[in-house]
N, C-alpha and C positions, 0 to 999 in steps of 0.2 A: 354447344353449351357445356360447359363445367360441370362434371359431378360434384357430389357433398365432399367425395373425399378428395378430387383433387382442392377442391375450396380449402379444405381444414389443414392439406397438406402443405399449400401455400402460405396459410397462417401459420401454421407452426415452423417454417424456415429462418422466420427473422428471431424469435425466440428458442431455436433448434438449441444453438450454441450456450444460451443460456442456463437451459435444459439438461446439455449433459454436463457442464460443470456443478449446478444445483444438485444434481442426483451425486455426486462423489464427495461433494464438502457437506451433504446432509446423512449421507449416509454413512460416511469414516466418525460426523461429528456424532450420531445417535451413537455407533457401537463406542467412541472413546469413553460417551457420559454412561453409558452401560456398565462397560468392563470397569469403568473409576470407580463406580457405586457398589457393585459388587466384591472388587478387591477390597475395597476399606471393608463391608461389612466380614470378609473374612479373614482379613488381620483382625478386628476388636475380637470376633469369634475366638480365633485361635489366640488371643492375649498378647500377639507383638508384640516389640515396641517399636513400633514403626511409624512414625506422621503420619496424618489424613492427607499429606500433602503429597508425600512419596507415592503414592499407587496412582495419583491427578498427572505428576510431573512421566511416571511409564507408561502410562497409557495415552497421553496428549503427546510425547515426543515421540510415540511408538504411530500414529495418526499422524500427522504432519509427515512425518517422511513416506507413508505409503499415498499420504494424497501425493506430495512432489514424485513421484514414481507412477501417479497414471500415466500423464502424458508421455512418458517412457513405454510404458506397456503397449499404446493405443498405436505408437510410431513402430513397434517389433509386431505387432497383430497384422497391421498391414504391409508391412516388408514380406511377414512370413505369414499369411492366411491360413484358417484351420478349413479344411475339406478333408471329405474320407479317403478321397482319391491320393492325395497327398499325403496323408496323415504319417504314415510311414518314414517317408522322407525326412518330415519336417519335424518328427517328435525329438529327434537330439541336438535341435538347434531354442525347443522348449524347453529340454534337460538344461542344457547350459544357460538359456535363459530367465531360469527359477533358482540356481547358485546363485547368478549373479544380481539377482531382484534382492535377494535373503541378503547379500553380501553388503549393499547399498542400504538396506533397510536398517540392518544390526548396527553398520558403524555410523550411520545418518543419528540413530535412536540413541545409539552409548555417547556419542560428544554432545547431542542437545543435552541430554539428564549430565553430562559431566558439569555444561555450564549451570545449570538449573542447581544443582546441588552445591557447585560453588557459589555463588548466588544466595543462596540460603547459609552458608559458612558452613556448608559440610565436602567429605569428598563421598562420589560413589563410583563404588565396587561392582564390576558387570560379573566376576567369576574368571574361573579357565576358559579362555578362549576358544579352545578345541570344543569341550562339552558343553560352552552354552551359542554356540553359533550352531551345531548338530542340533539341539533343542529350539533353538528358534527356526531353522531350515525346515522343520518340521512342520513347523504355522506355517513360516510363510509360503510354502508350497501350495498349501491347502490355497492362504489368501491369493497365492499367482491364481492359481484355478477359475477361481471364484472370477475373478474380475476378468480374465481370457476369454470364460464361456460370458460373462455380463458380458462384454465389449461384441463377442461375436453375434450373441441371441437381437440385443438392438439392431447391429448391422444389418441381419437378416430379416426381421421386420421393419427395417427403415427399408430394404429392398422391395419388400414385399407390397407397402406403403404406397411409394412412391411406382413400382411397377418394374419389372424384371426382366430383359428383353433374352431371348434364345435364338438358336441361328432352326429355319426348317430345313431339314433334310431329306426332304423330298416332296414335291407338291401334292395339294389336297387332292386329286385326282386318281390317288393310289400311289403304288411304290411306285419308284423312276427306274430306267433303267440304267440309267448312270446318274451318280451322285451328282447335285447339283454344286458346280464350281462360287456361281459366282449369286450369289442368294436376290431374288428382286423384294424377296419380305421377310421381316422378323416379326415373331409371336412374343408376344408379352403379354405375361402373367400378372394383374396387378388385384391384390385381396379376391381371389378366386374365380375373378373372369380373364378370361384370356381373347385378345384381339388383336388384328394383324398390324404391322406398320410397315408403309412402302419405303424400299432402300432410297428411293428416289425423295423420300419424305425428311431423308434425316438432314441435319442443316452441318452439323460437323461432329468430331468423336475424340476424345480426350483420354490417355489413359491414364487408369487409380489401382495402382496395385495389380492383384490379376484379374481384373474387373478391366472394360472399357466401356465409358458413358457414353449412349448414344442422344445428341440431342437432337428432339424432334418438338416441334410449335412450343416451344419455351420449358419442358419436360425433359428431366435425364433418366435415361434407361439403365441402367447396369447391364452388360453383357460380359459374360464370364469368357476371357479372351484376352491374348496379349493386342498390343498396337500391332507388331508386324504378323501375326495372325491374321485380323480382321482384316489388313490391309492387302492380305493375299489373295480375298474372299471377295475383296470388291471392284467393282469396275473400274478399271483404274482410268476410261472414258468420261467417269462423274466422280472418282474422287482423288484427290492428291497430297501426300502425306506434305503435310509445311513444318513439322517441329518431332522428336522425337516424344511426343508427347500429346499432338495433334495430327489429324487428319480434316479435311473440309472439303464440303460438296462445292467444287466448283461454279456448279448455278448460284450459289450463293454468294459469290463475292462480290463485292460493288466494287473496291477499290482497293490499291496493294501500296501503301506510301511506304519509299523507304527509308532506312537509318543509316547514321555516317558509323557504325560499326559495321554495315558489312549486312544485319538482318532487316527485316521489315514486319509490317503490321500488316492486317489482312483485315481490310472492315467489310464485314458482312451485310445483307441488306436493311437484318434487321437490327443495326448499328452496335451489333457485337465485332469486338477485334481481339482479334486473334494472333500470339506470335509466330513469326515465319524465320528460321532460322536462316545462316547463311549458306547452310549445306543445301538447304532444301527450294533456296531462293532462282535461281537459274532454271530449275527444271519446273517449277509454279510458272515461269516467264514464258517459258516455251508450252508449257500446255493452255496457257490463257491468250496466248497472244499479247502480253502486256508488257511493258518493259515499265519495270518500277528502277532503272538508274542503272 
């Protein structure tokens, strides 16, 4: 029977996507009408002469390009993951990452306001190029931050959520005396209980970055692992790599149809399909016994 949370967990899937675009277009839109309201009130302070319009027109063009710039950010977070283990490695690939966030942000923001202000029959002036792109690098680093650690914290309770598989390293029984090669169970961690799943249990395994989803009775696991990792840890008797991106437990296949390029389809029992590349098509043939053509 289903717990409450996998229940709300399944609800919230078909509105997931929803979810994290609503949270970036309400949250760029509150700080734009924020910083709008505040700048006008300190241009009248300070006696400007500057339009109510002008501080509307820098801060909505300055918003618009950091929203076009998530989906940017979301795609470099999972190329390059934040881990402590890593962190070293990966921090000068986030140096260069926050130039060039700033670099796209600044000249995204000075051509909107260039039209906006044409537009209005004026021109505007962004300054010296050197000393105001230093000055906005300066934000925007901060707002890289910001949204790296948002993007990572979700991730890590969307894992946690949904349930977080680990490899054991040695059975319940006490230490082993040789590491175990080829694991018959995985612990998974899901909202502070932890329970076992048999390798035999999982139906097939996909990889996402440095994560591989293990799927087991219609649940994805995240296991922190590359593809040819996992694939070295498992019994290569029950499972077989079919795509550079898949592996599948053999007992699960029902039927292998092929395509006139060369790969095929892998349909499972329980009427998931799966791609099977051409590289990987021949040696699927010979451990199933099946000639898909």
């Amino acid at each position: 029977m289903a717990s409450s949370s996998d229940t709300l967990y399944r609800r919230f899937q078909p509105w997931r996507r929803s979810f994290e675009i609503g949270f970036w277009v309400v949250g760029i839109l509150v700080n734009v009408i924020g910083n709008s309201i505040t700048t006008v009130m300190d241009v009248r302070r300070a006696g400007l002469r500057i339009a109510d319009w002008e501080p509307v027109v820098w801060e909505t063009s300055s918003g618009l390009v950091l929203l076009a710039l998530v989906p940017a950010v979301v795609a470099f977070t999972r190329r390059f993951p934040l881990h402590w283990d890593t962190l070293r490695r990966q921090w000068p690939w986030y140096l260069l990452a926050s130039v060039v966030y700033s670099l796209l942000h600044v000249v995204g923001m000075v051509a909107l306001r260039m039209l906006a202000y044409r537009w209005q029959g004026s021109d505007y002036d962004f300054g010296p190029w050197a000393r105001e792109f230093f000055y906005e690098y300066l934000k925007d680093v901060r707002t890289f931050i910001w949204a790296v650690l948002t993007i990572e914290i979700y991730r890590f309770l969307l894992r946690r959520w949904q349930g977080e598989a680990s490899l054991l390293d040695e059975p319940d029984e006490g230490p082993a005396l040789e590491p175990v090669e080829r694991p018959e169970r995985f612990l998974v961690r899901k909202l502070g209980r932890e329970f076992l799943v048999a390798a035999r249990d999982i139906e097939w395994l996909q990889a996402s970055g440095n994560y591989v989803n293990l799927r087991v009775r219609g649940h994805d696991y995240p296991l922190r692992s590359t593809i040819a990792g996992i694939e070295a840890k498992l019994d290569p008797a029950r499972f077989a790599r079919i795509h550079r991106s898949y592996i599948v437990n053999l007992d699960q296949i029902a039927s292998i149809e092929p395509l006139e390029t060369g790969d095929a389809r892998i349909h499972l029992k329980d009427a998931t399909v799966l791609p099977c590349s051409r590289r990987h098509r021949a040696d699927l043939r010979g451990r199933t016994g099946a000639d898909p053509g």
